[in-house]
HTML snippet that shows the backbone in 3Dmol.js (N, CA, C, O; Angstrom):
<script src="https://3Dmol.org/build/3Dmol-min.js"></script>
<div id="view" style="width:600px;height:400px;position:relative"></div>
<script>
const pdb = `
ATOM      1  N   UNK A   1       2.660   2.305  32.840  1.00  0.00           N
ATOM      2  CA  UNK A   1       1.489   1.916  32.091  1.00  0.00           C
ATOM      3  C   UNK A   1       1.949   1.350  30.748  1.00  0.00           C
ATOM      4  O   UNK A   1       2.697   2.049  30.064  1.00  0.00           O
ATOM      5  N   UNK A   2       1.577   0.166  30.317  1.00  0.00           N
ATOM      6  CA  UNK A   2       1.850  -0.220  29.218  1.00  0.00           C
ATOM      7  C   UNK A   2       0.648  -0.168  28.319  1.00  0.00           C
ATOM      8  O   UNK A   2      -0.465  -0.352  28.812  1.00  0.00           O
ATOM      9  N   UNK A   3       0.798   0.080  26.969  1.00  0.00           N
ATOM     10  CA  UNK A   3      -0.204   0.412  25.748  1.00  0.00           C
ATOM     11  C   UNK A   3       0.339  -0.565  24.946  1.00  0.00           C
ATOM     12  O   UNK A   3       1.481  -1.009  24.817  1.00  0.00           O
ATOM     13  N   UNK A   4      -1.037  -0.878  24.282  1.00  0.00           N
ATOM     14  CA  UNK A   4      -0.643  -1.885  23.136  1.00  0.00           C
ATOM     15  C   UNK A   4      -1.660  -1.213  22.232  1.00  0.00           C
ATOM     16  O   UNK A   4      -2.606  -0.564  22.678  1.00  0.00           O
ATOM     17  N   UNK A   5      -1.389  -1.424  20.770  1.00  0.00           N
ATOM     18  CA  UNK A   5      -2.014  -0.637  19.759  1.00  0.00           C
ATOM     19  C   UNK A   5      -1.885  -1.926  18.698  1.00  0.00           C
ATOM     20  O   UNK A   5      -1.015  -2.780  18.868  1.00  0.00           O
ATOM     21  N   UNK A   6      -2.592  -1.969  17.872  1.00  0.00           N
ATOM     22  CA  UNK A   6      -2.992  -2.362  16.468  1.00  0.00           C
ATOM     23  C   UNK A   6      -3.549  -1.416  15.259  1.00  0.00           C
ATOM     24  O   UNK A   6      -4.150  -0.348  15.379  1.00  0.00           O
ATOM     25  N   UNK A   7      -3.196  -2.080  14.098  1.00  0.00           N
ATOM     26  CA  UNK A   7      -4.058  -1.526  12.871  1.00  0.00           C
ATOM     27  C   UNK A   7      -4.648  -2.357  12.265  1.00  0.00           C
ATOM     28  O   UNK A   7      -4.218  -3.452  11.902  1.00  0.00           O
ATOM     29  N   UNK A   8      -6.004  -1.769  12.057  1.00  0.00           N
ATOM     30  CA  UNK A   8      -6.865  -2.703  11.173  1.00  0.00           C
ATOM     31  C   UNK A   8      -6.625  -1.763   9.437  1.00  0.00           C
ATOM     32  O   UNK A   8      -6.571  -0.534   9.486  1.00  0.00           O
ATOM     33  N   UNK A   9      -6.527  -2.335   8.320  1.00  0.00           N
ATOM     34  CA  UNK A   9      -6.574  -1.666   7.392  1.00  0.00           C
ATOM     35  C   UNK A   9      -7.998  -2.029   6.232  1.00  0.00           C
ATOM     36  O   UNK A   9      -8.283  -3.221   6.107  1.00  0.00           O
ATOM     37  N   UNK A  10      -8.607  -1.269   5.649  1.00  0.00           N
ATOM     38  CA  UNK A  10      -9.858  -1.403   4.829  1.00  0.00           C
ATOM     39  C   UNK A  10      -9.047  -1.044   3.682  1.00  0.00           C
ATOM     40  O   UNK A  10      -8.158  -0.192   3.678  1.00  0.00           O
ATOM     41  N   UNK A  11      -9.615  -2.117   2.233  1.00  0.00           N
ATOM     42  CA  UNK A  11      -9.348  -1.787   1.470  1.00  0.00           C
ATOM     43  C   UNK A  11      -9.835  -2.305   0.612  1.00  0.00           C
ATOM     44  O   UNK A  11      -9.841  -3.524   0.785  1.00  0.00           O
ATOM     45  N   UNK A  12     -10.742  -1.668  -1.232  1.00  0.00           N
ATOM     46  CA  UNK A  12     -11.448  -2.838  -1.675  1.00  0.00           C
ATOM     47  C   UNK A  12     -10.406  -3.740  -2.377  1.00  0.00           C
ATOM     48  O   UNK A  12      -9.300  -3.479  -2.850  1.00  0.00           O
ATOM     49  N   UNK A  13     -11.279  -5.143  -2.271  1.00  0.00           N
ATOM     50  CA  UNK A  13     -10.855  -6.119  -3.701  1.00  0.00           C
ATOM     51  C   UNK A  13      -9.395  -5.729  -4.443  1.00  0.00           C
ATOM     52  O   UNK A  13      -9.361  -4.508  -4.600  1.00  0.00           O
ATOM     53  N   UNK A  14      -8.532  -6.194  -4.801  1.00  0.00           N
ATOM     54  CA  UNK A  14      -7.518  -5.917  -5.999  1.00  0.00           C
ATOM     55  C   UNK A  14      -8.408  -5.790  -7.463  1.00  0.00           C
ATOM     56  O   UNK A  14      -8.069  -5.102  -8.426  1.00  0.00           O
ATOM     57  N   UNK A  15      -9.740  -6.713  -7.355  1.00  0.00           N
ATOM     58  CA  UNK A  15     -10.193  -6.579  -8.768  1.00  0.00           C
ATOM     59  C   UNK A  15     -11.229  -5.522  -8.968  1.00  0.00           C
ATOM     60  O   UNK A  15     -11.890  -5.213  -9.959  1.00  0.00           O
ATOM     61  N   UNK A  16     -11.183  -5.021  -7.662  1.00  0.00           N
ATOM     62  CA  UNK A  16     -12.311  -3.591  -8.080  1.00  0.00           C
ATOM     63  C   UNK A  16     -11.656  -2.583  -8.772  1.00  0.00           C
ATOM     64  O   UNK A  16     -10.551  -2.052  -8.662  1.00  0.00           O
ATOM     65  N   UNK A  17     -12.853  -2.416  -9.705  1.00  0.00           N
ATOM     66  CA  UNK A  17     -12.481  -1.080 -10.751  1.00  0.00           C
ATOM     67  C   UNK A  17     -12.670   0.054  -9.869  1.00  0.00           C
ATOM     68  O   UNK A  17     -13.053   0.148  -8.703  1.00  0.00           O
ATOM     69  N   UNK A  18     -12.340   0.791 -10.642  1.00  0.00           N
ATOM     70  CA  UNK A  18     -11.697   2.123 -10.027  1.00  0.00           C
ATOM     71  C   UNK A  18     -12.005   3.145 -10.781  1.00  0.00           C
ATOM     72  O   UNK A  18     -12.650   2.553 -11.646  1.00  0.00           O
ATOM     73  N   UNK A  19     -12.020   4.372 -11.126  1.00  0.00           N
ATOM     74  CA  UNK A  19     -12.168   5.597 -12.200  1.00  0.00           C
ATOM     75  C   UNK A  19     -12.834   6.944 -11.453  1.00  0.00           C
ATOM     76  O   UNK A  19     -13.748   6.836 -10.636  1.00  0.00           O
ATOM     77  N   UNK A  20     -12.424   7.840 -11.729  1.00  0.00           N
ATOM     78  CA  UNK A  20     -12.282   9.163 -11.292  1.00  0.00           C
ATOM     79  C   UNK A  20     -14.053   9.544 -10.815  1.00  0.00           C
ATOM     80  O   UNK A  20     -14.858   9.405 -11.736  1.00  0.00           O
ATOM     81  N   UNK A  21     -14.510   9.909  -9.718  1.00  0.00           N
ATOM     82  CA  UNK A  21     -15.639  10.346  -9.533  1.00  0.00           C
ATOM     83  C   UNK A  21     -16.166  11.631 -10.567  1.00  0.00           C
ATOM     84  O   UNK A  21     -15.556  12.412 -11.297  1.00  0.00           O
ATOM     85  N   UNK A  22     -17.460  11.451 -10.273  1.00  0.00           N
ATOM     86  CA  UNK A  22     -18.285  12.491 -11.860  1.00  0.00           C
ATOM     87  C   UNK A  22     -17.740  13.966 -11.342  1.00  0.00           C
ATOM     88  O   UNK A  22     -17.277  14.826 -12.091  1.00  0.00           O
ATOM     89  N   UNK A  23     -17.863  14.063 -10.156  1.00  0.00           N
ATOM     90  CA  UNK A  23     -17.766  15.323  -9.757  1.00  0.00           C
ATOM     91  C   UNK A  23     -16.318  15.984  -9.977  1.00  0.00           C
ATOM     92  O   UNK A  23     -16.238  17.209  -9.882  1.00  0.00           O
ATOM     93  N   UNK A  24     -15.195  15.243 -10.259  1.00  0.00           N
ATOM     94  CA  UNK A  24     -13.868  15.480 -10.269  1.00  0.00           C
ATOM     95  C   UNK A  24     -13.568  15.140 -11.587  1.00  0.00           C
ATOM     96  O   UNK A  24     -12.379  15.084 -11.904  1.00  0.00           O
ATOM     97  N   UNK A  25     -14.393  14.913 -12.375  1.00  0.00           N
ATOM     98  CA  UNK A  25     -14.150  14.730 -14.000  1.00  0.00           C
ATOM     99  C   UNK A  25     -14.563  15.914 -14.818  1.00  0.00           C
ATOM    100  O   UNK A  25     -15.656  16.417 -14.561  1.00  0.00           O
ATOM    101  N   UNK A  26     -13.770  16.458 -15.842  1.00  0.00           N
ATOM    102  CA  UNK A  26     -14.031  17.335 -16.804  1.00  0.00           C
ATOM    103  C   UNK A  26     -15.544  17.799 -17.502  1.00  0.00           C
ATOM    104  O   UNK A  26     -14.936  17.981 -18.557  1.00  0.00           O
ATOM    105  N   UNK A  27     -16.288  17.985 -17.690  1.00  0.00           N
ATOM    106  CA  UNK A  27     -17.278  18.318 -18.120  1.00  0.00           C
ATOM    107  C   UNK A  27     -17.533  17.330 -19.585  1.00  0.00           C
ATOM    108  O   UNK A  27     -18.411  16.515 -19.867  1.00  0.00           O
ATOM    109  N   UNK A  28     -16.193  17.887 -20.422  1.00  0.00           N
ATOM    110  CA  UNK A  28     -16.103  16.594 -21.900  1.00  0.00           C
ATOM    111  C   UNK A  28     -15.769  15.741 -21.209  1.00  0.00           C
ATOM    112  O   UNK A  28     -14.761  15.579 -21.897  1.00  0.00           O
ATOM    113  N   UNK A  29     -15.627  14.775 -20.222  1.00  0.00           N
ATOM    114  CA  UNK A  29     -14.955  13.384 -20.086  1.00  0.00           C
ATOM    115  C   UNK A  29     -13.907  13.398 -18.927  1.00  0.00           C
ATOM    116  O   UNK A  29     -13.983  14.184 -17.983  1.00  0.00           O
ATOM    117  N   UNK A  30     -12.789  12.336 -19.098  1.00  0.00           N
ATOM    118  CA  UNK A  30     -11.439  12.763 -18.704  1.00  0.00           C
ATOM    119  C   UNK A  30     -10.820  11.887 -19.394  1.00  0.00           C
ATOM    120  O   UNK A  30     -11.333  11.056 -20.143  1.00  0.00           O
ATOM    121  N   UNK A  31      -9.239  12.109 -19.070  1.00  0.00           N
ATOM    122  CA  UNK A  31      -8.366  11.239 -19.961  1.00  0.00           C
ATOM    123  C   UNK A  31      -7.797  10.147 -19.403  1.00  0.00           C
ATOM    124  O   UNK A  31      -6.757   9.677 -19.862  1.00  0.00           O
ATOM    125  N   UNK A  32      -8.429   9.625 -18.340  1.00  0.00           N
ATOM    126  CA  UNK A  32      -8.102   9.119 -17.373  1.00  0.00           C
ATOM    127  C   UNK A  32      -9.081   7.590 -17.699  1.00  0.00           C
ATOM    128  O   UNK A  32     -10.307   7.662 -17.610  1.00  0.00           O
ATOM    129  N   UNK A  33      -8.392   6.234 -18.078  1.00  0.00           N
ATOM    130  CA  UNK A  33      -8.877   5.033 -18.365  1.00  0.00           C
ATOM    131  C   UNK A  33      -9.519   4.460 -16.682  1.00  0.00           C
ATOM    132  O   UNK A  33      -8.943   4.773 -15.639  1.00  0.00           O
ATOM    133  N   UNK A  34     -10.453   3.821 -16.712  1.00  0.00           N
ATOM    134  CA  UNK A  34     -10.472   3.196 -15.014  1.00  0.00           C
ATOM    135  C   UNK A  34      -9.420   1.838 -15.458  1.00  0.00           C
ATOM    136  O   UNK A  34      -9.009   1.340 -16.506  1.00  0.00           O
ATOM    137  N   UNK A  35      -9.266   1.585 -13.924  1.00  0.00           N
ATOM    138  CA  UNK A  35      -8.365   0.410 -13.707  1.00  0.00           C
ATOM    139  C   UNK A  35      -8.611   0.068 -12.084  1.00  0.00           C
ATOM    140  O   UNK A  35      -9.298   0.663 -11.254  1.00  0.00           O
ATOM    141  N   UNK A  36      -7.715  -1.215 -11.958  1.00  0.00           N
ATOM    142  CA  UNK A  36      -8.178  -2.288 -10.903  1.00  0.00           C
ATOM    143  C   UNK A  36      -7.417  -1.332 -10.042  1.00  0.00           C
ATOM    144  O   UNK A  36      -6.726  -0.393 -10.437  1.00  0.00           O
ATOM    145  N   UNK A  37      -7.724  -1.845  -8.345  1.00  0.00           N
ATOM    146  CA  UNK A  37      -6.822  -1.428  -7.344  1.00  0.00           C
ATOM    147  C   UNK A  37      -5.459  -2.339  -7.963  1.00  0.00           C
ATOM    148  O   UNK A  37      -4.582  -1.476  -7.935  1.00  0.00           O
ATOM    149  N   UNK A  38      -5.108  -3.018  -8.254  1.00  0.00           N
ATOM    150  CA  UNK A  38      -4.100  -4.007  -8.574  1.00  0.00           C
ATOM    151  C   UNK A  38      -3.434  -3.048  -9.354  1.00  0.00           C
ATOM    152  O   UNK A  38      -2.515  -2.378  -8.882  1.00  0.00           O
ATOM    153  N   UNK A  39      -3.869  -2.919 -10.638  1.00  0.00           N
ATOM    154  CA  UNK A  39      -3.408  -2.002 -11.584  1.00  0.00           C
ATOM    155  C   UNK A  39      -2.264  -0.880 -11.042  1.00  0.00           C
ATOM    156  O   UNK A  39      -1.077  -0.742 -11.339  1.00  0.00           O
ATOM    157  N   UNK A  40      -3.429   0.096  -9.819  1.00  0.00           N
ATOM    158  CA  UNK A  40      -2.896   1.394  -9.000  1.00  0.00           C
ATOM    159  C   UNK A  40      -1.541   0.859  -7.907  1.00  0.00           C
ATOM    160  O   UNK A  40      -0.417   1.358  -7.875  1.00  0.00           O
ATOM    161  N   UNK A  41      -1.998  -0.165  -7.157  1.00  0.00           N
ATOM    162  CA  UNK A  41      -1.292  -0.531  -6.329  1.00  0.00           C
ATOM    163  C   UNK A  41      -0.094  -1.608  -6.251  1.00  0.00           C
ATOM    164  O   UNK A  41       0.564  -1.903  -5.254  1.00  0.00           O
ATOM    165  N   UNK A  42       0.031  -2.172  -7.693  1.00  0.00           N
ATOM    166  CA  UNK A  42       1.355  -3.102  -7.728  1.00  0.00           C
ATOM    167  C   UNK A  42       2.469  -2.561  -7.635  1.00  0.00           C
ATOM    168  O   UNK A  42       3.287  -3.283  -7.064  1.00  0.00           O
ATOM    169  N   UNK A  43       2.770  -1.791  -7.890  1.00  0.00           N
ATOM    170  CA  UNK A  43       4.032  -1.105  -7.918  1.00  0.00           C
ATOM    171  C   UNK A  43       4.223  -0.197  -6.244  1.00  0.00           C
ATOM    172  O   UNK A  43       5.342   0.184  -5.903  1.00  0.00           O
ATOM    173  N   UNK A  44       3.490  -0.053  -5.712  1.00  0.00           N
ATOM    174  CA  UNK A  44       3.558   0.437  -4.517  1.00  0.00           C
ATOM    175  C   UNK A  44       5.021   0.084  -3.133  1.00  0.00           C
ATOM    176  O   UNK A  44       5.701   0.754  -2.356  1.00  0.00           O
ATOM    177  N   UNK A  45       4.867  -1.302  -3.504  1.00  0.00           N
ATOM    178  CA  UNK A  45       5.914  -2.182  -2.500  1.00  0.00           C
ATOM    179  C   UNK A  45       7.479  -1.488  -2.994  1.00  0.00           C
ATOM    180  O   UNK A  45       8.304  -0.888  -2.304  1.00  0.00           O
ATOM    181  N   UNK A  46       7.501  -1.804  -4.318  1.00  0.00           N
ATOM    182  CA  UNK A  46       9.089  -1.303  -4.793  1.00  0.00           C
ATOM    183  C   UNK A  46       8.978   0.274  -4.298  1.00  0.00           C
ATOM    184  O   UNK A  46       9.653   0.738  -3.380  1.00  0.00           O
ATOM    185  N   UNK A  47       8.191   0.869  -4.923  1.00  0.00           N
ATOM    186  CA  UNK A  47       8.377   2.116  -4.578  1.00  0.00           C
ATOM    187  C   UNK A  47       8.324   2.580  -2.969  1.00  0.00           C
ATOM    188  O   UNK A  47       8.782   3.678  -2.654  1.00  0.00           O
ATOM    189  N   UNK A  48       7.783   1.751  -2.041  1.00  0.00           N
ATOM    190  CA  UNK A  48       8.469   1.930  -0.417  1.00  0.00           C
ATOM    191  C   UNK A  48       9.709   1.287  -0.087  1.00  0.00           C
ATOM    192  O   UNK A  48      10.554   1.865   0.596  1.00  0.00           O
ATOM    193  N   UNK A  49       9.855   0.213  -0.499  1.00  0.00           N
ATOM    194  CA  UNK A  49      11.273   0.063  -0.792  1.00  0.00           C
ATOM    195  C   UNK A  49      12.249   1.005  -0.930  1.00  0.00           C
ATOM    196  O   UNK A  49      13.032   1.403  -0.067  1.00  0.00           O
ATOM    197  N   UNK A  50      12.135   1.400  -2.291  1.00  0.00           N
ATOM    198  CA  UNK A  50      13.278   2.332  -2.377  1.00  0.00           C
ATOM    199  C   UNK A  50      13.785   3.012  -1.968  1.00  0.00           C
ATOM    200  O   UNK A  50      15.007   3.151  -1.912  1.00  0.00           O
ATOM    201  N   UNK A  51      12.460   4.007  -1.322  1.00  0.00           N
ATOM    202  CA  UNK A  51      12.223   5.300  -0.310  1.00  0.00           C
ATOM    203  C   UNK A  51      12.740   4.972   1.049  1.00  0.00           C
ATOM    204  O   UNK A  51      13.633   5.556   1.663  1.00  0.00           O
ATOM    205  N   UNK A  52      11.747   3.521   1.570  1.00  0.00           N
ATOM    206  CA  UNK A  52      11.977   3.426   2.797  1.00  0.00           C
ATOM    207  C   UNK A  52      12.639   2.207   3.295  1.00  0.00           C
ATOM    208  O   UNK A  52      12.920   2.105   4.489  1.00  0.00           O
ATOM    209  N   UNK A  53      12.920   1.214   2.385  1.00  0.00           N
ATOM    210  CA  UNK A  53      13.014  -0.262   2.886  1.00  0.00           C
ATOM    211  C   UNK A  53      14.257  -0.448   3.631  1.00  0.00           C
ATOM    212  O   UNK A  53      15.312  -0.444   2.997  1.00  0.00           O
ATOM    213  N   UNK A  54      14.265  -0.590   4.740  1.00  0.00           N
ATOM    214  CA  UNK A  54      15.460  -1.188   5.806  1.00  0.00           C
ATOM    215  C   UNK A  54      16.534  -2.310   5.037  1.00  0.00           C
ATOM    216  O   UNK A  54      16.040  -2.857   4.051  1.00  0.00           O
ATOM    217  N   UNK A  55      17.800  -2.665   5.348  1.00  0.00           N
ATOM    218  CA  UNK A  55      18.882  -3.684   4.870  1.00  0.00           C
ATOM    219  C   UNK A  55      18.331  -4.839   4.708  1.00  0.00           C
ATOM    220  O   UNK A  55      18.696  -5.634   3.842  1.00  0.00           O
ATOM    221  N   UNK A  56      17.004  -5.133   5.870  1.00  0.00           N
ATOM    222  CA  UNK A  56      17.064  -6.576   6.014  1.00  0.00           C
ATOM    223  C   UNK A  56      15.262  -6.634   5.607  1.00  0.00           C
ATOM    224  O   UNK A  56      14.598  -7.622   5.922  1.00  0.00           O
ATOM    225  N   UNK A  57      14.797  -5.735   5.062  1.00  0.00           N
ATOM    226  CA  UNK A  57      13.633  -5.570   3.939  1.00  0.00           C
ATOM    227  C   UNK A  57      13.844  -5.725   2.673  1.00  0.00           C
ATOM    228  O   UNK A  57      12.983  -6.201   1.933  1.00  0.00           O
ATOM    229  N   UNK A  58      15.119  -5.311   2.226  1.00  0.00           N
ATOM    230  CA  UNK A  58      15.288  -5.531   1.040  1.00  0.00           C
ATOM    231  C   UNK A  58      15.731  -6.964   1.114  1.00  0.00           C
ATOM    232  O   UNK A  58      15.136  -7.721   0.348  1.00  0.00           O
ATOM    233  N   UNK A  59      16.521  -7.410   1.769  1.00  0.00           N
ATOM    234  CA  UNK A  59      17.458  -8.961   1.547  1.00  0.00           C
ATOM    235  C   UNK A  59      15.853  -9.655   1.353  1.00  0.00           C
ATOM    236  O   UNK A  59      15.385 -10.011   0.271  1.00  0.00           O
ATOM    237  N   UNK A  60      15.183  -9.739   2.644  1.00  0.00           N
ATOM    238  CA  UNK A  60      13.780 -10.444   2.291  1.00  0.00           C
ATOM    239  C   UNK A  60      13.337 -10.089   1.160  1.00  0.00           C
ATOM    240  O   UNK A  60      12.720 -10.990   0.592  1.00  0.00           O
ATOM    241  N   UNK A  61      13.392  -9.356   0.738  1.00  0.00           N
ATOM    242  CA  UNK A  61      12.309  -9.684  -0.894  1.00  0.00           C
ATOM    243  C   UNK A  61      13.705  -9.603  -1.974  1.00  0.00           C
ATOM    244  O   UNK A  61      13.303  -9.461  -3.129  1.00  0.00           O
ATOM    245  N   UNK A  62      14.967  -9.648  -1.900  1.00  0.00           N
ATOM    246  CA  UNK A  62      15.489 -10.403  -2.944  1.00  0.00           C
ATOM    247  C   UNK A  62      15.499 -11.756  -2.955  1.00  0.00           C
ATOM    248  O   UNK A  62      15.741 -12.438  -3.951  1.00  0.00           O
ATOM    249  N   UNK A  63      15.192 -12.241  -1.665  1.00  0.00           N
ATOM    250  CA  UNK A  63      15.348 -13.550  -1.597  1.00  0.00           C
ATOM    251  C   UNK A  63      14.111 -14.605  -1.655  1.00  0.00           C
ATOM    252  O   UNK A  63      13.912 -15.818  -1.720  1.00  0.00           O
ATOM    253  N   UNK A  64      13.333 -13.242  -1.583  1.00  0.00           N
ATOM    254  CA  UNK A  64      11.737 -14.009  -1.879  1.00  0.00           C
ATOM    255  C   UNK A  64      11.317 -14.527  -0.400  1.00  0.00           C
ATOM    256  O   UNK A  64      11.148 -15.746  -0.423  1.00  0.00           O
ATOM    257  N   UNK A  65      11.183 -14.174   0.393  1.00  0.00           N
ATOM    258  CA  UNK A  65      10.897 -14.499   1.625  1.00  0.00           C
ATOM    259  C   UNK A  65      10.702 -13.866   2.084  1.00  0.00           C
ATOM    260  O   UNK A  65      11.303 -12.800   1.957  1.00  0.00           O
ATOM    261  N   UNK A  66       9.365 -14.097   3.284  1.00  0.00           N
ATOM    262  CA  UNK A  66       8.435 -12.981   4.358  1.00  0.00           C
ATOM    263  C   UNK A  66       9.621 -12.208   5.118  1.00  0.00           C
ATOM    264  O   UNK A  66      10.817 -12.462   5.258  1.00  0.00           O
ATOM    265  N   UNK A  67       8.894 -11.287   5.497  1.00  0.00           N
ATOM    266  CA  UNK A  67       9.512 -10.303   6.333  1.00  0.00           C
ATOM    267  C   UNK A  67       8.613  -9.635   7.295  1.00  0.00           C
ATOM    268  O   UNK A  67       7.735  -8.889   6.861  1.00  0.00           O
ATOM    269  N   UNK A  68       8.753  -9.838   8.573  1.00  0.00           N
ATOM    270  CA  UNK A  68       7.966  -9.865   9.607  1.00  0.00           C
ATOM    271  C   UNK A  68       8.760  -8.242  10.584  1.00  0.00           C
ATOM    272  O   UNK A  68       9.912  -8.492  10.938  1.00  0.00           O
ATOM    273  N   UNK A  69       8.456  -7.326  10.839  1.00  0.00           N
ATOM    274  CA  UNK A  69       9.512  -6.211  11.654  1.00  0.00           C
ATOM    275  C   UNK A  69       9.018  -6.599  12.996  1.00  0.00           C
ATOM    276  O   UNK A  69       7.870  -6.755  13.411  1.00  0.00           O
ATOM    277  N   UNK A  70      10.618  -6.757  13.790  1.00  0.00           N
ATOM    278  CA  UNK A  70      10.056  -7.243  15.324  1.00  0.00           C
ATOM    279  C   UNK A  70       8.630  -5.954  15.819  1.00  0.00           C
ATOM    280  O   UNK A  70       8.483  -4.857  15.280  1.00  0.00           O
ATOM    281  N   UNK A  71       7.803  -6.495  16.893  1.00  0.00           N
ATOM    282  CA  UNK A  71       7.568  -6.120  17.398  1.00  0.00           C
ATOM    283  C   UNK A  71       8.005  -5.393  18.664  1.00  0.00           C
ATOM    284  O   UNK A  71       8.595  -6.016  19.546  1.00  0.00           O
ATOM    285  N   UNK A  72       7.687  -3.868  18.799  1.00  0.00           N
ATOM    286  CA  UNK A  72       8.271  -2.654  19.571  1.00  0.00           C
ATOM    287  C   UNK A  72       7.512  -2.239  20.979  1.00  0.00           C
ATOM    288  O   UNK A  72       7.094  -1.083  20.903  1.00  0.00           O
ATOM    289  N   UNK A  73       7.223  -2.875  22.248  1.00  0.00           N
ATOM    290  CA  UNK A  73       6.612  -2.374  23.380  1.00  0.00           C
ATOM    291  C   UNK A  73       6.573  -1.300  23.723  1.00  0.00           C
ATOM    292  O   UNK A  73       7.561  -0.814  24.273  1.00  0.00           O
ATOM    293  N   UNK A  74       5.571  -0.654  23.544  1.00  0.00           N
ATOM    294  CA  UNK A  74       6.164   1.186  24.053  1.00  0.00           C
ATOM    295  C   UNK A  74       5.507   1.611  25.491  1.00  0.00           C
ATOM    296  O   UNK A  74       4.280   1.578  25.575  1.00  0.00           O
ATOM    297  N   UNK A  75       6.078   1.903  26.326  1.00  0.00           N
ATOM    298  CA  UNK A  75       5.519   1.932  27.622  1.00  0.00           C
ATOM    299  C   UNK A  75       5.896   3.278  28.355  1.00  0.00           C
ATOM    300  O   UNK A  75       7.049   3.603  28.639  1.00  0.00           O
ATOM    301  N   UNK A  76       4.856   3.951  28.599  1.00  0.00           N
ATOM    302  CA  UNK A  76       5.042   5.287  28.658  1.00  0.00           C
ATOM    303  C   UNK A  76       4.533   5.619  30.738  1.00  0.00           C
ATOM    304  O   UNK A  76       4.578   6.755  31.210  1.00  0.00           O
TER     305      UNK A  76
END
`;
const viewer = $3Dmol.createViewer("view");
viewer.addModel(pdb, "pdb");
viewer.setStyle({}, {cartoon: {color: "spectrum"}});
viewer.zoomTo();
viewer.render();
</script>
């Protein structure tokens, strides 16, 4: 039997603001500024990188160029 799978991912806008829900905020306030998803999420890529990025993940983004990971058939 062969399976094939996808991901769809949801996510808002880069320019949507962002800031801590009322219910999870301090009573005086919080100290916590809102900011864009952009803001939260630019730094994200380096930081999987570091952690996780394969030889030929990193060469692609020193070199500035896409990086596509083959596709894996899993057939169970």
């Amino acid at each position: 039997m062969t399976r094939r799978s996808s991901a769809v991912l949801v996510h808002p806008s880069l320019d949507t603001v962002v800031e801590p829900l009322p219910a999870f905020a301090d009573p005086d306030g919080t100290d916590f500024e809102p900011v864009s998803v952009w803001e939260r999420a630019s730094g994200n890529v380096e930081e999987y990188l570091r952690v996780f990025g394969r030889p030929e993940q990193l060469s692609a983004r020193r070199e500035n160029r896409p990086y596509v990971a083959d596709v894996a058939e899993v057939t169970t």
